[in-house]
C-alpha positions in Angstrom: -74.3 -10.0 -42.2 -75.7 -7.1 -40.3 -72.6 -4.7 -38.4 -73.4 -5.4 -35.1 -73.4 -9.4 -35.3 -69.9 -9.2 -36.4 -67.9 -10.3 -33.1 -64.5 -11.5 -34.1 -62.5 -10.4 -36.8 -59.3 -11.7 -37.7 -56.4 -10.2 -39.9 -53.9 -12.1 -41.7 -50.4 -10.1 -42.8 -46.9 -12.0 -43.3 -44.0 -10.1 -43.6 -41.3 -8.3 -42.0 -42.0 -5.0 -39.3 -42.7 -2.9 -41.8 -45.2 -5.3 -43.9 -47.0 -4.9 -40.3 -46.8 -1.0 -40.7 -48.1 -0.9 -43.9 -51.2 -3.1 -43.5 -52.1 -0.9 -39.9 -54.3 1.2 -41.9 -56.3 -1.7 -42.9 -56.7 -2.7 -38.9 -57.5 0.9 -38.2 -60.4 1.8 -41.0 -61.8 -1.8 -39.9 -62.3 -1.0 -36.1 -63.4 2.7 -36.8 -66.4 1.6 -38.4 -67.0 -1.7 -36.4 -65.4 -0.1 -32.9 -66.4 -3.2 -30.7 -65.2 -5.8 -32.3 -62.3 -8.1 -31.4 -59.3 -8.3 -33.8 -57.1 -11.2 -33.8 -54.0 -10.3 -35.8 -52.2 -13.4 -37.8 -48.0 -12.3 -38.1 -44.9 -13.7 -38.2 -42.9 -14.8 -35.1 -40.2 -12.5 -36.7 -42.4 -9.4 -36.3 -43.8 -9.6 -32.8 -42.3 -6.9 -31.6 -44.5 -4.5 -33.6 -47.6 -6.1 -31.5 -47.1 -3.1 -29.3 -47.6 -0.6 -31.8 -50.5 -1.4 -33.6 -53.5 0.4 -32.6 -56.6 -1.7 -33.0 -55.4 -5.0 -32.3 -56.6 -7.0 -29.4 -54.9 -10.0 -29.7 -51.7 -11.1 -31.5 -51.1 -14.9 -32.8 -47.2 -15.4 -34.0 -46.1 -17.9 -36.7 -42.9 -19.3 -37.3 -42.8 -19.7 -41.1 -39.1 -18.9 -42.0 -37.7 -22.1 -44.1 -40.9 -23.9 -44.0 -43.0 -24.6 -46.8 -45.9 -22.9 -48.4 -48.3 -26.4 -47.5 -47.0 -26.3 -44.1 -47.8 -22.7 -42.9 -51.0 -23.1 -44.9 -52.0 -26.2 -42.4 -50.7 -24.3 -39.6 -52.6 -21.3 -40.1 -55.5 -23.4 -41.1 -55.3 -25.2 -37.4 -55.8 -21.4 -35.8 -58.2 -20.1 -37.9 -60.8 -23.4 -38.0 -63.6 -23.9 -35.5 -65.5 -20.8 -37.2 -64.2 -18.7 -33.9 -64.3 -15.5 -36.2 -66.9 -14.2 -38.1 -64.8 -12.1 -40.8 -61.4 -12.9 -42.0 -59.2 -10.5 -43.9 -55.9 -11.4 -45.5 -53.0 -10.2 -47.6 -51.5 -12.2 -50.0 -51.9 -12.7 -53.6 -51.6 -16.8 -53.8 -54.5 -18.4 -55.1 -54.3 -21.1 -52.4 -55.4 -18.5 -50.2 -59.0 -18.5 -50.7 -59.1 -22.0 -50.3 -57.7 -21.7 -47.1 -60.0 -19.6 -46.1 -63.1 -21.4 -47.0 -62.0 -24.2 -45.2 -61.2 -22.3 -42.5 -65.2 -22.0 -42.1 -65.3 -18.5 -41.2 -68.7 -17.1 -43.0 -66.9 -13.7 -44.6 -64.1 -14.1 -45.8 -61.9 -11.1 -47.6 -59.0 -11.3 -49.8 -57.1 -9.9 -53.0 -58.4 -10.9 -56.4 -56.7 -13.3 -58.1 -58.4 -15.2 -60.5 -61.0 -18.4 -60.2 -60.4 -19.3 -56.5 -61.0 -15.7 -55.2 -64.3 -15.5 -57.2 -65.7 -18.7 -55.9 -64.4 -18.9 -52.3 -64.0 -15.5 -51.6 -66.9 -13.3 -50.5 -65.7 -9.9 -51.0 -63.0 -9.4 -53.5 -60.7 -6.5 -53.3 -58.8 -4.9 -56.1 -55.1 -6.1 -57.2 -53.0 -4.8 -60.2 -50.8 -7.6 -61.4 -47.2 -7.6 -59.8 -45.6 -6.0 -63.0 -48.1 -3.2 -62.7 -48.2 -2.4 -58.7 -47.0 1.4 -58.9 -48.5 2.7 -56.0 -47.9 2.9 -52.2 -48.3 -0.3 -50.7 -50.5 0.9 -47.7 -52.7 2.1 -50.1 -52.5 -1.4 -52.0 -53.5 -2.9 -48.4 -56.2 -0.4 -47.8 -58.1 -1.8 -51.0 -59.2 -4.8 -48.5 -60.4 -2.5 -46.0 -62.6 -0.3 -48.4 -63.9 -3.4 -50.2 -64.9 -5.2 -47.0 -66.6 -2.1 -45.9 -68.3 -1.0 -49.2 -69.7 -3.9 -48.9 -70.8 -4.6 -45.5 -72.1 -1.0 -45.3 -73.4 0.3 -48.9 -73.5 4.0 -48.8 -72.4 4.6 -45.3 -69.2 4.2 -46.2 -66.5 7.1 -47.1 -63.0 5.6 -47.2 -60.6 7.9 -44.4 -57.9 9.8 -46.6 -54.8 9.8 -47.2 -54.1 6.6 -46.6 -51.4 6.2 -43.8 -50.4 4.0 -40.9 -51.0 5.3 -37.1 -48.9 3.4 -34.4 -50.1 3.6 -30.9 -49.2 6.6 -28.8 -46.3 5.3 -26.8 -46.0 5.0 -23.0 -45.1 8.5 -20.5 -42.1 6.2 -19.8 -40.8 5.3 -22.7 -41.1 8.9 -24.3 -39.5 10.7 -20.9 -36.7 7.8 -21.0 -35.7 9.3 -24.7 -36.5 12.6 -24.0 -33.7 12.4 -21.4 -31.2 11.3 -24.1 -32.0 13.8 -26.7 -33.2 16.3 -24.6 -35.1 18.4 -27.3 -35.9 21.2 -25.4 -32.0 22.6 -26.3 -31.8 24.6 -29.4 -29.9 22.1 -32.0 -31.6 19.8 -34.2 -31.6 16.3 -33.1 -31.1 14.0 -35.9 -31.1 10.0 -35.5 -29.1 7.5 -37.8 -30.1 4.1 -38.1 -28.1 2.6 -40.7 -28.8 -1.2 -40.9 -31.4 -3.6 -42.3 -32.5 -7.1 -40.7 -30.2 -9.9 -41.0 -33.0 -12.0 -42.8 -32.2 -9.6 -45.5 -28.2 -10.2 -45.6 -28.9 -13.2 -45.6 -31.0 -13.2 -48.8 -28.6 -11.1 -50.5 -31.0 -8.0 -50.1 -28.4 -5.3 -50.2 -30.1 -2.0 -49.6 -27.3 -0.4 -47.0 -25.4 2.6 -47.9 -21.4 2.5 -47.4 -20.4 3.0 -44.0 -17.9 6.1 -45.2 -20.5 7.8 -46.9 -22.5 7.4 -43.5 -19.5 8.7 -41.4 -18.9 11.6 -44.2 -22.4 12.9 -43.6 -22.1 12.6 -40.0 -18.9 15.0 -39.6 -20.9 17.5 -42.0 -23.9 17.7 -39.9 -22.2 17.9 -36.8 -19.8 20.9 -38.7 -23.1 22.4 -39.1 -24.0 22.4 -35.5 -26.9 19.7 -35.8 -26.6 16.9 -33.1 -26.4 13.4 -34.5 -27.3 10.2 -32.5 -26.7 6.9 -34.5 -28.7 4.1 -32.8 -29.1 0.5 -33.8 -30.4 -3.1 -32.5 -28.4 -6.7 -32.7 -28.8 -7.2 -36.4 -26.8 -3.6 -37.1 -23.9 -4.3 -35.1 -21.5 -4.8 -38.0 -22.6 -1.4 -39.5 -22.2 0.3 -36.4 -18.9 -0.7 -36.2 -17.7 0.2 -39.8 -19.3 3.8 -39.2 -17.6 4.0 -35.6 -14.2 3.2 -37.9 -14.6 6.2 -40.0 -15.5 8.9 -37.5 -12.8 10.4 -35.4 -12.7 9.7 -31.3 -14.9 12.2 -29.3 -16.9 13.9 -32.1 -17.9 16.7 -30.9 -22.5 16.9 -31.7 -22.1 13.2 -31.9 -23.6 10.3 -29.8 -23.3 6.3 -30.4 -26.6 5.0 -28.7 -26.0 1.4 -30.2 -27.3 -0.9 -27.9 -29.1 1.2 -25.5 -32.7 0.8 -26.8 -33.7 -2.4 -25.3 -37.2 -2.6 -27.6 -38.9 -1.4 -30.7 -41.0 0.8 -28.3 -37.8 3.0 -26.6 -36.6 3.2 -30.7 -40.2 4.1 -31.8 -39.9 7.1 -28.7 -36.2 8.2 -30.1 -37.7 8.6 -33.8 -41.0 10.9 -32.2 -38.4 13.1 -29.6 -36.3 13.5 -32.9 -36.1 16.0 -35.6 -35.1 14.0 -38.2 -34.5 10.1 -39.4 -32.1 8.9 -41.9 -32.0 5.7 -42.7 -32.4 2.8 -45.4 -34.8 1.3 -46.6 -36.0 -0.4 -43.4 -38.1 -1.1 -40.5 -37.0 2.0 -38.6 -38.3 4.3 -41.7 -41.7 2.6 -41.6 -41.7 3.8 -37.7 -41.2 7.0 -38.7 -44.1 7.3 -41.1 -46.0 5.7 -38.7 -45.5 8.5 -36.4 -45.2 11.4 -39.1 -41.7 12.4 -38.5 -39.5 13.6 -41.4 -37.4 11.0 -42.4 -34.7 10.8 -45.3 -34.2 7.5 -46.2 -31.5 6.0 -49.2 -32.9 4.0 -52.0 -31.6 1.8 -54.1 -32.9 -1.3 -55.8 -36.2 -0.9 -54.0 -39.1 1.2 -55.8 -39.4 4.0 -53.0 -42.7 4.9 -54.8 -44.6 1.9 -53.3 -42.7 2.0 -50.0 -42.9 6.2 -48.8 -45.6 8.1 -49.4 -43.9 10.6 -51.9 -46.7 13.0 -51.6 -45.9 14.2 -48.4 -42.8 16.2 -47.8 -41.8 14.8 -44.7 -41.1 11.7 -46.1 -37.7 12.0 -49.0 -36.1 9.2 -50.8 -32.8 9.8 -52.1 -31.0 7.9 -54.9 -29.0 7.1 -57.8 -30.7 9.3 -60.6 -30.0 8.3 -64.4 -30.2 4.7 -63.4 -32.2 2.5 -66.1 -32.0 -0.9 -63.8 -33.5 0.9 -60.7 -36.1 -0.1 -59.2 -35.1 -3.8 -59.8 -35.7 -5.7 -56.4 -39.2 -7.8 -56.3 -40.0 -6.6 -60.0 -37.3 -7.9 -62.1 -35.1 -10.2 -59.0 -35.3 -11.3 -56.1 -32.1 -10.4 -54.7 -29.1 -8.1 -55.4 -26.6 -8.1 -57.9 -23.1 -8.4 -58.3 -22.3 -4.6 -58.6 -25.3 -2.7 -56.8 -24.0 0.6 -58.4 -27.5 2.1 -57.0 -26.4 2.4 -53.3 -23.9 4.7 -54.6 -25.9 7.5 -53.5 -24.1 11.1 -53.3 -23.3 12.4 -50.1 -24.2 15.9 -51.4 -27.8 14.2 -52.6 -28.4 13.3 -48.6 -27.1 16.8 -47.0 -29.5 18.4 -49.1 -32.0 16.7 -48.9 -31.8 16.7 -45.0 -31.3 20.7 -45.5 -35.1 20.1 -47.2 -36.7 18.0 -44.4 -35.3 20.7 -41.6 -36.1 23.7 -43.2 -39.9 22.4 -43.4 -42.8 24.8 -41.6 -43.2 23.5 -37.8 -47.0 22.6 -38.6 -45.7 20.1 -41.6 -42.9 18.7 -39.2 
């Protein structure tokens, strides 16, 4: 397989928004080196919306695959991917059954994770994967192992992996940034700082509690409005209840404060609010993985998720804050797969968040 016969390339990556974000740096080091191919991109229906953002992608195919089973996504993403239409699949995923799929999907290169037996025999290039007790590291840098595998071995020594590792979203429209620049209007002196408190409703649903409490939300609120900072919460459908219990704890007609629930009518007007901003606080969330994507400073609570493999902690623009002295955090994905009864790790100090947003705004205006 010689570079300039490959055609067609299609990426595989289930997940949520941020799954999508993390495995963009994989789509990006792909089409760098092999700039005029087309990319198909293989996501969940839930995460369309993120099909605007990803640079490197010329074609999106959804999936619905939310309460199905693992055979019948399989055979459904088996039915799009046979016909050898592509010449190079790559896909996320540590199942074994994945290889398989793969081969039968008749596509002549075929990348994947290591795993074991079906990897080595129906794979053809094999990237790098600690076991899942052992996976310490960011996961965009996890993702990127595919990328640098495929391409260390498609183009020998005329390959140099891009570092750091770190998504890139698309440079959004003169529109959409001039339709939030007229909300936040940054050329006044304050500091603009967004709030978006809420996680998807797949994750309430799961019992995936990662939302701080809505007075600590409100108390931090009133404190950076004190200190003359203007705050704008924002929000889409599935943080309406949040909204509402910080709206409950703030006084009417704060002064520094705006509610913009419901006014961003897509990811792309929310992606514009995060680059007009200073500063996003969040959870761990969709929203934060928008930020990054965009290198804007971002404060973002932790608590049973590992922010280690989520943030690039490297970089000071990007802060997690949470419970210290905790032996049972991180717990979600390596030790359960929900929440507990008393998730004492959301308790994060209020104090903990104001200074660490005192951090993030005091960083040097070529590092922000």
């Amino acid at each position: 397989m010689q570079p300039e016969n490959i055609k067609k390339i299609a990426f595989i990556n289930f997940g949520g928004i941020g799954d999508e974000i993390l495995f963009a740096p994989v789509i990006e080091e792909v089409t760098k080196h092999l700039p005029g191919a087309h990319t198909t991109l293989f996501l969940e229906d839930r995460s369309r919306a993120v099909k605007e953002l990803l640079a490197g992608v010329d074609t999106v195919k959804e999936l619905d695959i939310q309460g199905q089973s693992r055979l019948k996504t399989f055979f459904q993403l088996w039915r799009r991917l046979r016909g050898k239409y592509f010449d190079v699949v790559i896909s996320s995923g540590s199942s074994p059954f994945i290889p398989i799929l793969l081969f039968l999907s008749g596509i002549p290169v075929r990348v994947g994770f290591k795993t074991g037996g079906t990897s080595r025999q129906f794979l053809t290039v094999e990237a790098p994967l600690a076991p899942k007790h052992d996976r310490k590291g960011y996961a965009a840098s996890m993702y990127f192992a595919l990328a640098r595998s495929f391409l260390e071995w498609l183009l020998k020594d005329g390959y140099t992996p891009t570092q750091p590792v770190l998504p890139h979203l698309k440079e959004l429209s003169l529109e959409d940034l001039m339709w939030a620049k007229g909300i936040l209007k940054p050329d006044e002196p304050e500091k603009k700082i967004l709030l978006h408190p809420g996680v998807s409703a797949i994750s309430v649903q799961k019992n995936i509690l990662k939302s701080w409490p809505p007075e600590s939300w409100a108390e931090l609120v009133q404190k950076l409005t004190e200190e003359g900072h203007k705050v704008y919460l924002v929000g889409g459908p599935d943080d309406k209840q949040a909204v509402e219990q910080i709206m409950a704890q703030l006084p009417q007609d704060l002064p520094r404060f705006t509610n913009l629930y419901g006014q961003t009518r897509n990811l792309r007007q929310l992606a514009a609010l995060v680059q007009e901003s200073d500063l996003l606080l969040c959870v761990d969330s969709s929203p934060m993985h928008l930020a990054v994507g965009y290198q804007k400073p971002l404060v973002a609570v932790f608590g049973p998720t590992d922010e280690k493999k989520l943030l690039p902690l490297d970089d000071p623009r990007f802060q997690a804050v949470g419970v210290s002295g905790l032996n049972c955090r991180p717990c979600l994905w390596d030790v359960r797969n929900d929440c507990c009864d008393k998730p004492v790790c959301l308790n994060v100090p209020v104090e903990a968040m104001l200074n660490a947003v005192h951090r993030a705004l005091a960083l040097p205006s070529h590092q922000a």
